[in-house]
C-alpha positions as CSV (number, residue, x, y, z in Angstrom):
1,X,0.0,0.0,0.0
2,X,1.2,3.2,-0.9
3,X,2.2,5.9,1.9
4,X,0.2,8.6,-0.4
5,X,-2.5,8.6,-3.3
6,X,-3.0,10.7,-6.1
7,X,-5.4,13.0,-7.1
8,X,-5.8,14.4,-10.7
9,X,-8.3,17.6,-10.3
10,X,-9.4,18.2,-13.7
11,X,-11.5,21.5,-14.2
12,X,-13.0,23.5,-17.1
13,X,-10.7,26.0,-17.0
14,X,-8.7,28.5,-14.5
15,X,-10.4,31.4,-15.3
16,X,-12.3,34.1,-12.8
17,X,-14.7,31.4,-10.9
18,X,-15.6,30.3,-7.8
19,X,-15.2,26.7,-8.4
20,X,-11.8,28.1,-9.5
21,X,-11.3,29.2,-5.9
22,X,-12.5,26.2,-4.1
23,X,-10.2,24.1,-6.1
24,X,-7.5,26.2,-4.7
25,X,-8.5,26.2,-1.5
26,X,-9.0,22.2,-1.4
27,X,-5.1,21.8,-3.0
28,X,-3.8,24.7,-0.6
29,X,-5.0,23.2,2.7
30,X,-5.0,19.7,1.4
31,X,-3.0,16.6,3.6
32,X,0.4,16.1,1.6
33,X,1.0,13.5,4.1
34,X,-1.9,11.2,2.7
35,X,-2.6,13.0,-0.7
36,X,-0.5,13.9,-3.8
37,X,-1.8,16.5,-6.2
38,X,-1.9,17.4,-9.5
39,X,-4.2,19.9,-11.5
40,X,-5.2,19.6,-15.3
41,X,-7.4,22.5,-16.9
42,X,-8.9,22.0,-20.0
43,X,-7.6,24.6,-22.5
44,X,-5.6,27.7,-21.7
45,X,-3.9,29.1,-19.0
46,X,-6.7,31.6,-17.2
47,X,-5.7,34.0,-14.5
48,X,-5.3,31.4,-11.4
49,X,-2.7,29.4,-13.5
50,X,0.0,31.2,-11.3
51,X,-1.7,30.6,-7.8
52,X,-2.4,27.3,-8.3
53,X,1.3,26.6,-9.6
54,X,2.1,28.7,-6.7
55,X,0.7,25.9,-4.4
56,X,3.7,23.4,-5.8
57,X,1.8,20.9,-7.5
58,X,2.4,20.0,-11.2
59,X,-0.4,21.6,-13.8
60,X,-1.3,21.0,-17.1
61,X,-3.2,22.8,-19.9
62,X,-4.8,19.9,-22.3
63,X,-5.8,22.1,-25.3
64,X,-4.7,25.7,-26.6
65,X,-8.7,26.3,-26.7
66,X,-12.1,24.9,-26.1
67,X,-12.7,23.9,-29.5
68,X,-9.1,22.6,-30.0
69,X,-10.1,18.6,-28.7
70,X,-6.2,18.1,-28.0
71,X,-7.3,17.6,-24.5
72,X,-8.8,13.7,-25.0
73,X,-5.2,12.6,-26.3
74,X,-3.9,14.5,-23.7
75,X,-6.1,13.8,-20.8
76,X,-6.0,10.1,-22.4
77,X,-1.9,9.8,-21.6
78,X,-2.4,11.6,-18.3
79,X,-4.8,9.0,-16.8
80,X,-2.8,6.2,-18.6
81,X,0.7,7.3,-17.6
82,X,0.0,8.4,-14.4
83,X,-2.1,5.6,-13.0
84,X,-4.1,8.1,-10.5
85,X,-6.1,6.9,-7.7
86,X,-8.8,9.4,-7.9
87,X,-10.1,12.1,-10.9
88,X,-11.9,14.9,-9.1
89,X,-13.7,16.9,-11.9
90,X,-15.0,20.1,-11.7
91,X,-17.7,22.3,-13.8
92,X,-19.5,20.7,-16.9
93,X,-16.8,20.8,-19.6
94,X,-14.4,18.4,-16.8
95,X,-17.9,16.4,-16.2
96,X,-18.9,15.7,-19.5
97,X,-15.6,14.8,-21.0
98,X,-12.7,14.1,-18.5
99,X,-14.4,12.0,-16.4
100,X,-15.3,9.0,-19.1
101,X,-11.9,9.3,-20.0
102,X,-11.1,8.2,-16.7
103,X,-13.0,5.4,-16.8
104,X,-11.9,4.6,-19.9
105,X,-8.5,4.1,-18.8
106,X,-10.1,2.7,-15.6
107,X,-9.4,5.1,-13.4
108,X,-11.6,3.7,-10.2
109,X,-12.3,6.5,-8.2
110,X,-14.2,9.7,-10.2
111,X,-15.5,12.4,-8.0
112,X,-17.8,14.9,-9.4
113,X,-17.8,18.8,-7.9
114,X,-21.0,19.9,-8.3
115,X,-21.2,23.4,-8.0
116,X,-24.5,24.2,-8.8
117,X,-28.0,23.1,-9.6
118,X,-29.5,25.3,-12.1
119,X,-29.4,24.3,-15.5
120,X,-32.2,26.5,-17.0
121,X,-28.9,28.3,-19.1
122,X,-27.8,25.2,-20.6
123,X,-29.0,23.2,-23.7
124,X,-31.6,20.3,-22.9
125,X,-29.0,18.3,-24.5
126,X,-26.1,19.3,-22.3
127,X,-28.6,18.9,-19.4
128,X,-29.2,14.9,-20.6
129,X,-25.4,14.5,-21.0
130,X,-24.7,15.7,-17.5
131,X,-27.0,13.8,-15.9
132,X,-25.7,10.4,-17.9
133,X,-22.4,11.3,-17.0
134,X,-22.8,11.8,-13.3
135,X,-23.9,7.9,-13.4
136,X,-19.9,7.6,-14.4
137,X,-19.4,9.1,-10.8
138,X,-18.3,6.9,-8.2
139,X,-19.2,9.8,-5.2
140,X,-20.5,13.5,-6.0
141,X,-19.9,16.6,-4.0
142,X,-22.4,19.0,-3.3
143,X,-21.5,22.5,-2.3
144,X,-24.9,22.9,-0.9
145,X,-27.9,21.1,0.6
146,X,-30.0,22.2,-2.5
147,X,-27.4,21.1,-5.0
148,X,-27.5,17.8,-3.8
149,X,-31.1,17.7,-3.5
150,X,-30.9,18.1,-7.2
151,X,-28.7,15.8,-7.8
152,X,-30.9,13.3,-5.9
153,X,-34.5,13.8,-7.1
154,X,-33.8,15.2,-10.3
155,X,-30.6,13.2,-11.8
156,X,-31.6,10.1,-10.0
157,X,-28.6,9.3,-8.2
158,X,-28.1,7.3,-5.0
159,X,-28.4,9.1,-1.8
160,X,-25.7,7.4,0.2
161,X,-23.3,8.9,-3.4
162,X,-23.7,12.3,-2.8
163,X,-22.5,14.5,0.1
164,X,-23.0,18.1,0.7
165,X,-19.9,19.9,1.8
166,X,-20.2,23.3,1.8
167,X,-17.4,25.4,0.3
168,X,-15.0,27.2,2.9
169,X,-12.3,29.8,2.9
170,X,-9.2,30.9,4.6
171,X,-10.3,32.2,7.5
172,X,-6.6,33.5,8.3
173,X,-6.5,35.4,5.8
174,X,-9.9,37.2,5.3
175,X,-10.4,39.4,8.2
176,X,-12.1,42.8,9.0
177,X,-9.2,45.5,8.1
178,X,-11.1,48.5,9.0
179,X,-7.4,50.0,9.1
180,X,-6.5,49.7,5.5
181,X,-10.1,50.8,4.5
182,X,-7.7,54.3,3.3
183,X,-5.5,53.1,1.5
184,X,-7.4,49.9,-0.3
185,X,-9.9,53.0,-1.6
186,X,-6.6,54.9,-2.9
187,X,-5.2,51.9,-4.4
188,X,-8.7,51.2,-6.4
189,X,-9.3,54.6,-7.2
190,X,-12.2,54.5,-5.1
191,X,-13.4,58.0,-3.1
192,X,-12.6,58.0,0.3
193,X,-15.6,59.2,1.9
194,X,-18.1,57.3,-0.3
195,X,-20.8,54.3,0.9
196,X,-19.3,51.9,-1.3
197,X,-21.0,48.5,-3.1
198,X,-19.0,46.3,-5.1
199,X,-19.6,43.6,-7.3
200,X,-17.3,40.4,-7.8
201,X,-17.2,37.9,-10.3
202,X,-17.4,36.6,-14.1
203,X,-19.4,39.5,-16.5
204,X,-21.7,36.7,-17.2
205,X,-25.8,35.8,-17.6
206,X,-25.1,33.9,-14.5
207,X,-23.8,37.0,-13.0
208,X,-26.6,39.5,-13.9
209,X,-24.5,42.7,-13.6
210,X,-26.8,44.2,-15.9
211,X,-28.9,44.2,-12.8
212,X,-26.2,45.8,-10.9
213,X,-26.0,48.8,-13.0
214,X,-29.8,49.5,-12.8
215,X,-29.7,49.3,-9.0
216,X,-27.0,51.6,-9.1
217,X,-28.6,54.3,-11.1
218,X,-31.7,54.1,-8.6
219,X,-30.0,54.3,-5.4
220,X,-27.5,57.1,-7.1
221,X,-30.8,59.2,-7.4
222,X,-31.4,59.9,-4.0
223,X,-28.3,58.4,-2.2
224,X,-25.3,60.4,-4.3
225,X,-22.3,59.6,-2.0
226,X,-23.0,56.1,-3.2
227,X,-20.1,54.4,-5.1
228,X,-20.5,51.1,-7.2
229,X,-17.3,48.9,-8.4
230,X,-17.4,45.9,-10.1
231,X,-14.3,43.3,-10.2
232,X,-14.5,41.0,-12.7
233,X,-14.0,40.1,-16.4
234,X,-15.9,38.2,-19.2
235,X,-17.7,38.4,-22.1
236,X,-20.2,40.8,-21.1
237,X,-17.2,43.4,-20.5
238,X,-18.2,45.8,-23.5
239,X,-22.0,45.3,-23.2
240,X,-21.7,46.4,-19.5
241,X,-19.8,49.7,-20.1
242,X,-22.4,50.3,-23.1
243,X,-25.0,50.5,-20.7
244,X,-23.1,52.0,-17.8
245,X,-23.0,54.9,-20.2
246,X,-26.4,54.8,-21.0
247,X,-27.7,54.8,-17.5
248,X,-25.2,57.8,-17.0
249,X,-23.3,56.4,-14.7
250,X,-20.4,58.4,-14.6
251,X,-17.4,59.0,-12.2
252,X,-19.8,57.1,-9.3
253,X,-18.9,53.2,-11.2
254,X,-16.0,51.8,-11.8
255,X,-14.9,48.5,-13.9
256,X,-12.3,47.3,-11.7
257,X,-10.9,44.3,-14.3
258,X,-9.7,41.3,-12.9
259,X,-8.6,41.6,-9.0
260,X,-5.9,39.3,-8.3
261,X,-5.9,39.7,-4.8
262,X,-9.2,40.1,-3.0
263,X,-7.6,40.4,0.5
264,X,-6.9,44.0,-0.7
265,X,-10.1,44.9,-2.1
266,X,-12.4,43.9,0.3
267,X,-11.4,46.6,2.7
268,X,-12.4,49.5,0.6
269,X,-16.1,48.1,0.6
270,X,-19.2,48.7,2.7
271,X,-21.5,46.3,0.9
272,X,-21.0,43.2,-1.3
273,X,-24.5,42.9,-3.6
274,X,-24.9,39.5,-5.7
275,X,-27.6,39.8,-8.1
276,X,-26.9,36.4,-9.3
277,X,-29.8,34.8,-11.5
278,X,-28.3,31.3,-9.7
279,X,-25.6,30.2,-7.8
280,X,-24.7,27.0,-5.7
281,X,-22.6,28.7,-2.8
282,X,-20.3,31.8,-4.2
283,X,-16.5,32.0,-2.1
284,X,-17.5,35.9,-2.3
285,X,-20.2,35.8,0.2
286,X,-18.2,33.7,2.7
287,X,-15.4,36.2,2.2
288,X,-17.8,39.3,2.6
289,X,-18.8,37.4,5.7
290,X,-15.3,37.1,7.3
291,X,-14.3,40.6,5.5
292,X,-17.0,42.7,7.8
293,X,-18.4,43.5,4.0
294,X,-22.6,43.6,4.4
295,X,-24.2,41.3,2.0
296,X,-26.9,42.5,-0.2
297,X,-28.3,39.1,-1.9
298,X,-30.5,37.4,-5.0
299,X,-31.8,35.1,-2.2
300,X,-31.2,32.0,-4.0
301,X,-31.2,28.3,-2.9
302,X,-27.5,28.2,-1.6
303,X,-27.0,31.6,-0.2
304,X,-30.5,31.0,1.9
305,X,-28.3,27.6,3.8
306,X,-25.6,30.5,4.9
307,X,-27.6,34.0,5.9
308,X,-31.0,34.9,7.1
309,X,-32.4,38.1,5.7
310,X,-32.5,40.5,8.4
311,X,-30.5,39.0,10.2
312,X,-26.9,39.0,9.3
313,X,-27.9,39.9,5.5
314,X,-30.3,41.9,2.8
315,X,-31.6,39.1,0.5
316,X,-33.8,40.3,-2.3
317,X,-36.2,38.4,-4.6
318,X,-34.0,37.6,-7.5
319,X,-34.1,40.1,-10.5
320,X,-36.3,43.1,-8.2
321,X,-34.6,46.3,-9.0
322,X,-36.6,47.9,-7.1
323,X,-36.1,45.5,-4.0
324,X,-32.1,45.8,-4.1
325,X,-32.0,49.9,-4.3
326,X,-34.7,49.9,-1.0
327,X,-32.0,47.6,0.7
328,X,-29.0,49.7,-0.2
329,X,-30.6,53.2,0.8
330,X,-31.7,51.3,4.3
331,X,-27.8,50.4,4.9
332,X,-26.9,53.8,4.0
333,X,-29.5,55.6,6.2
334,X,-28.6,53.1,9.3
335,X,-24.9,52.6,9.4
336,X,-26.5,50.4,13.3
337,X,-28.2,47.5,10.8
338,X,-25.2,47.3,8.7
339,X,-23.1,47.1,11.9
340,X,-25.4,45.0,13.2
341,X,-25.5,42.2,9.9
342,X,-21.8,42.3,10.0
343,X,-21.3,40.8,13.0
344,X,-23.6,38.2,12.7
345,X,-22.2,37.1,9.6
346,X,-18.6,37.5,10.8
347,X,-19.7,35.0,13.9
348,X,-21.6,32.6,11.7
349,X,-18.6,32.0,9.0
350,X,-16.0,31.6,11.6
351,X,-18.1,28.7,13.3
352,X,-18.8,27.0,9.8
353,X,-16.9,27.8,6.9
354,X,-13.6,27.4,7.2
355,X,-11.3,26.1,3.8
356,X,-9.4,23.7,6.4
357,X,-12.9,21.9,7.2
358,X,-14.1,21.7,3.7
359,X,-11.0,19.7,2.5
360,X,-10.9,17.4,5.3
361,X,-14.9,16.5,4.5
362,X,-13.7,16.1,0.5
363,X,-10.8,13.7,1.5
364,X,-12.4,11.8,4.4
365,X,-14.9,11.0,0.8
366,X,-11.6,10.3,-0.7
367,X,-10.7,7.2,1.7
368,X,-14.0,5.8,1.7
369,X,-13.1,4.4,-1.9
370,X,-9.1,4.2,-1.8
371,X,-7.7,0.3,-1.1
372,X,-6.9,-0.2,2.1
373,X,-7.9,3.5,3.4
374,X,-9.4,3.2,7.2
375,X,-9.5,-0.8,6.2
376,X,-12.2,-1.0,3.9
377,X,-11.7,-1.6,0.3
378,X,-11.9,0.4,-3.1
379,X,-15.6,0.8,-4.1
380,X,-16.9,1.4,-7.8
381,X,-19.9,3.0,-8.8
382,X,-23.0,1.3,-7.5
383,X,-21.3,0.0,-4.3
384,X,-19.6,-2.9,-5.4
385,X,-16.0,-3.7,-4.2
């Protein structure tokens, strides 16, 4: 028996994403004692190819581009060469495509990330071929209790094969810096006396920034020492500023680009607002939590597990315009509630979400399967040993 395993993650691509980050996180504060890592991204580079070569663990790009199929050769010679004990795939491109190619090459252990439940943006036939190829899965991982309830009732797969372990964050290093709020709002070009909400993410449909803007010419109206920023980049980049423009949003919005380190960013906010159209559970609302930034919310399936509306949060009917501004101007007008949300949050994700947690729960899934592992033996799909 081998002293360590090893553990192909194989993801879409290392773009700006949240399943982006939770990969990192699993890899950063993985055991190297039991575990062995390796990272394979389907085409490209993307802007986390640094941090996660950062972490020490080998990476490879399978294609130049999506469309470029170099990655089944390549993925093909990985699995073959390498003889890995587990494939741990992540987002639908990974799902569809790099996990039969592990079984092909019989790869025994194939653990499916899934990140989120809606699929009302993707083709009926992508849907189909998602749900066949989860069936190739020998455990799935859940990043919240909806996700996995979808997974159950509506792909059809065994209870006992799908765990919900909710995504986590270094808790070390995102803290409330009131300190630095100065000089994060310098760097950023950000006023210094402004009520500032930010946006984070991909500029994507999934992301509904388009939303964002109208919210921000609303509360702008009657609130005008409000600031909006949005850090991100994607392929509604240009569409965005067009309508930025339009809405005359002026020097109180700013296109921030891609924000390579967080840690610095969130200081300069007041207010985090995620007008998601769906989401499984984002890594910016657990680092809002632990940042002291208020959360304005879509109140969607996996952010409703974390915060309570009124409680430690502001969650808004998904796609009310009108909803979000009313939120925002009541944070501005009562700087008690938003004291008051913050530290609830900041209590609730240092009890239960840290990144340390989340990749114990992934790899205690891990040894259920692995020969020999806390004396059972390897499992395939279906339970069968």
């Amino acid at each position: 028996m081998r002293s360590r395993h090893t553990i192909l993650h194989v993801i879409d691509s290392l773009a700006l994403g949240g399943a982006q980050s939770g990969l990192i996180n699993l890899i950063r504060h993985g055991d190297r004692e039991r575990f062995d890592f390796e990272v394979a991204t389907m085409h490209g580079h993307g802007v986390y190819w640094d941090s996660v070569r950062a972490l020490g663990v080998p990476v490879h790009s399978l294609s130049v581009h999506p469309f470029v199929p170099s990655y089944i050769p390549a993925l093909l010679w990985l699995c073959s060469t390498r003889r890995y004990d587990i494939v741990h795939t992540h987002l639908i491109g990974s799902n569809l495509i790099a996990k039969p190619l592990a079984a092909l090459c019989r790869v025994r252990v194939r653990i499916n990330h899934d990140h989120c439940n809606d699929k009302t943006s993707m083709s009926p036939w992508l849907v189909r071929a998602d749900k066949l190829t989860n069936r190739l899965s020998t455990h799935v991982v859940a990043v919240s209790a909806s996700v996995r309830d979808y997974a159950v009732r509506q792909e059809g797969l065994a209870a006992d094969r799908v765990d919900t372990v909710y995504n986590g964050i270094d808790l070390s290093d995102f803290q409330p810096r009131p300190a630095m709020q100065g000089t994060a709002r310098e760097r950023f070009g950000i006023p210094p006396d402004a009520f500032v909400v930010v946006g984070v993410g991909r500029l994507s449909y999934q992301k509904n920034f388009g939303l964002f803007l109208q919210v921000a010419a609303r509360v702008l109206k009657d609130r005008p020492q409000a600031f909006f920023a949005i850090a991100g980049t994607g392929d509604e980049d240009a569409a965005l500023r067009r309508q930025a423009q339009e809405l005359g949003l002026g020097s109180r919005l700013k296109f921030l680009g891609f924000v390579s380190d967080m840690r610095a960013l969130y200081p300069a906010a007041d207010v985090l607002m995620l007008t998601s159209r769906y989401e499984g559970l984002p890594i910016t609302i657990l680092e809002s939590m632990a940042t002291g930034t208020v959360i304005v919310s879509s109140n969607l399936d996996g952010v409703q597990e974390v915060l309570r509306d009124g409680e430690d949060s502001a969650l808004v009917t998904p796609g009310d315009a009108e909803g979000f501004a009313r939120r925002l101007v009541q944070l501005i007008d009562s700087p008690e509630l938003a004291a008051s949300y913050r530290q609830a949050a900041l209590a609730k994700v240092r009890a239960s979400f840290s990144a340390e947690a989340a990749a114990r729960a992934v790899e205690s899934i891990y040894l259920r399967y692995l020969p020999g592992a806390a004396g059972i033996p390897a499992v395939t799909p279906g339970g069968r040993s």
